[in-house]
C-alpha positions in Angstrom: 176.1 242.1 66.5 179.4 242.5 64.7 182.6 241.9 65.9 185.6 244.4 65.6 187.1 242.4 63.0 183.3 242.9 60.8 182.1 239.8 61.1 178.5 238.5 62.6 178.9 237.3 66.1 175.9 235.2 67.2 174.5 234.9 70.9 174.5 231.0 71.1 171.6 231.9 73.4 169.5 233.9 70.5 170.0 231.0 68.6 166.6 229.1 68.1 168.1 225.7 68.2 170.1 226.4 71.5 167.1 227.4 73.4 166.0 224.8 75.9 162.5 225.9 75.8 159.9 227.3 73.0 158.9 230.9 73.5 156.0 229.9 74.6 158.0 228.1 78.1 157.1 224.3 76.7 161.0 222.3 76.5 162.5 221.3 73.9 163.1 217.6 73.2 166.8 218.1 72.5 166.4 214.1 71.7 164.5 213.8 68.3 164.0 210.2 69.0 161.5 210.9 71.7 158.9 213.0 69.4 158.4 208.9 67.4 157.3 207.7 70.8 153.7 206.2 70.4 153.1 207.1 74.5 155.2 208.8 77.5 156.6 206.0 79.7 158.0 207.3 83.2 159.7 204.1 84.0 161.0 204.8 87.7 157.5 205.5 88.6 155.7 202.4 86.3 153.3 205.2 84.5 152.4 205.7 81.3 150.5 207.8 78.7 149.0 204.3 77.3 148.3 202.8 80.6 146.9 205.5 82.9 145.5 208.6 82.7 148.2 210.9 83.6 145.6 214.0 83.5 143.4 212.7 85.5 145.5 211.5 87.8 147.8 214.5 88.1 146.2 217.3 86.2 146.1 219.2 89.3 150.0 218.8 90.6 152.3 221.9 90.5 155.1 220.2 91.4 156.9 217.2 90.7 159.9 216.2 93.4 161.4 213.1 93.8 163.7 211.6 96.6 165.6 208.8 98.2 163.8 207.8 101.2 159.9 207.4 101.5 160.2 209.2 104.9 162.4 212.3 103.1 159.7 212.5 100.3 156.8 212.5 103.1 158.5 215.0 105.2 159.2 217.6 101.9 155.3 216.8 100.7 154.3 218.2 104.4 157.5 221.2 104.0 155.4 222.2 100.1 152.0 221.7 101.6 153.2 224.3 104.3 155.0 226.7 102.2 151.3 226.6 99.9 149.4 227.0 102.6 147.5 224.6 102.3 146.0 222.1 105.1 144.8 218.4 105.3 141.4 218.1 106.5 140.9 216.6 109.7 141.8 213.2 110.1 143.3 213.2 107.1 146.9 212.2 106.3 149.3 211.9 103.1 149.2 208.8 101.8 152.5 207.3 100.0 150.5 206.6 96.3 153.1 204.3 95.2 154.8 200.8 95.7 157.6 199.0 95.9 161.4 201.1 95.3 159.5 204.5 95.4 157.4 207.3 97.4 154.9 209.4 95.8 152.8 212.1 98.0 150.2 214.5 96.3 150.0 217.6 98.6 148.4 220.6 97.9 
């Protein structure tokens, strides 16, 4: 594109190191810090790459939502489950998967 003064006018957007994301939709570490990381620690949650075994523990999750209250969190895991329709089995029920400060729910 070229301005009416002649000169080149860039999209910041076009850009390859502006994008947020690859063109293939993975993000973009915007930190280059993070790449020299020997494991992925999610510290609010007390996971890691190193320690657990994120796939198998969440290969199948969608969705990732976090909240402030363990009863909030519970009540939008049973609003997603809905809106996937999907449905416990009987005498079933969502269990809170983590401890202490935090609530974690798997549904659907």
């Amino acid at each position: 594109m070229t301005s009416s003064r002649g000169n080149s006018v860039h999209n910041s957007v076009d850009r390859d190191e502006d994008r947020d994301e690859y063109f293939d939709t993975t993000v973009r570490l915007r930190n280059p810090n993070l790449e020299l990381l020997d494991q992925d620690i999610l510290y609010h949650l007390g996971l890691g790459s190193e320690s657990h075994d994120l796939v198998e523990m969440f290969g199948d999750i969608k969705f990732v939502c976090m909240s402030g209250t363990p009863k909030r969190c519970e009540s939008f895991a049973h609003y997603i489950m809905k809106e996937l329709g999907h449905k416990l089995p009987t005498g079933t029920r969502l269990q809170d998967i983590c401890e202490y400060r935090y609530s974690m729910y798997k549904a659907g």
